[in-house]
N, C-alpha and C positions, 0 to 999 in steps of 0.2 A: 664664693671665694672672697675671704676677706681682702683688705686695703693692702694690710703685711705681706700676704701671700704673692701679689700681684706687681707689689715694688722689690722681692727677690730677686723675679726676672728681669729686673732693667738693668741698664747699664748708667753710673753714674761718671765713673773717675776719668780725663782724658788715658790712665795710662790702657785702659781697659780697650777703650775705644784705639789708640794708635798700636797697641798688640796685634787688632783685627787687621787694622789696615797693611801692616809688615809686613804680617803671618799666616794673615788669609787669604782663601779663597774666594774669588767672587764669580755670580753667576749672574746673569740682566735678562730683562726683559723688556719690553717696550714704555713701562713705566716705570719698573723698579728695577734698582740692584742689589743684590744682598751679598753680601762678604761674611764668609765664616770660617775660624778661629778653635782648633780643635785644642783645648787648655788638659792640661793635668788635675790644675789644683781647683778645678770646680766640677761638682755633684750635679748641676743640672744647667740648661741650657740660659745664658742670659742676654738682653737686645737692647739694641740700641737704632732710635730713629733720628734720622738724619733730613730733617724739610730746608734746604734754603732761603733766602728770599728772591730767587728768581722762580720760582713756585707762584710765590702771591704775598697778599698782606699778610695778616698773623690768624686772621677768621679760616683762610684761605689753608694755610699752613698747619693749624688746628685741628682742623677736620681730616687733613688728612692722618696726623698724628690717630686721631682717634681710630679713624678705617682700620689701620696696621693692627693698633693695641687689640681691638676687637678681633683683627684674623689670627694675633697671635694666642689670644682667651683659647679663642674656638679651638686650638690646634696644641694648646699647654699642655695635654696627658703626654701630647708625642716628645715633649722636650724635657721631661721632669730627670730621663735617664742620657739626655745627652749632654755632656761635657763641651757644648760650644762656645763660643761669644759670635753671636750674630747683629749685624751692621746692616740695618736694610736703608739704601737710599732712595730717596724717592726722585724720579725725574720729573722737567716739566710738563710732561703728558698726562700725570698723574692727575693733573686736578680735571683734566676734560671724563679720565675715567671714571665710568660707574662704577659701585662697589662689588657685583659680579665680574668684571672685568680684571680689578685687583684680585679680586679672590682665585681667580683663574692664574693670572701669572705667578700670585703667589703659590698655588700646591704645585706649577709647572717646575721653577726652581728650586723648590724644597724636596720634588722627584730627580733632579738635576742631582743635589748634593745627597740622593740617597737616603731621606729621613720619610719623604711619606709614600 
């Protein structure tokens, strides 16, 4: 998957991101929160990560950026037909978590809203 394909699914504008927050739904977990946003005018599913800086430094806050973007690759066929905007926050427990761990509560809340 190209560079292009992989920057459709993000989220860039705040208005994108403060629709979710209005309009959506959120679910949590003990690390994460995810908020979602069921749109009209979009074709496929798009995200946006949310790291603080009471997480950590930026190394700190990077890495977990990346964990997400990777669980969201791994799980992209399931989003290409859903019309969301999805908001995953990360809490402070995120960073003690292993990436098994994330990856657990992330398919727990995406069984939550119904998509896997």
């Amino acid at each position: 998957m190209g560079v292009f394909a992989r920057t459709t699914f993000l989220m860039r504008t705040h208005e994108e991101f403060a629709n979710s927050k209005l309009y959506g739904k959120s679910k949590s977990s003990h690390n994460l929160v995810i908020s979602a946003y069921k749109s009209a005018d979009l074709t496929h599913a798009k995200f946006g990560i949310i790291t603080t800086k009471k997480i950590g430094n930026a190394v700190v806050r990077n890495k977990l950026r990346r964990r997400i973007k990777s669980l969201i690759l791994s799980d992209l066929i399931l989003f290409q037909s859903q019309p969301y905007y999805f908001v995953v926050i990360l809490r402070k427990n995120a960073r003690q978590a292993s990436f098994s761990t994330l990856q657990e509560d992330w398919n727990r809340i995406l069984r939550q809203f119904n998509i896997k």
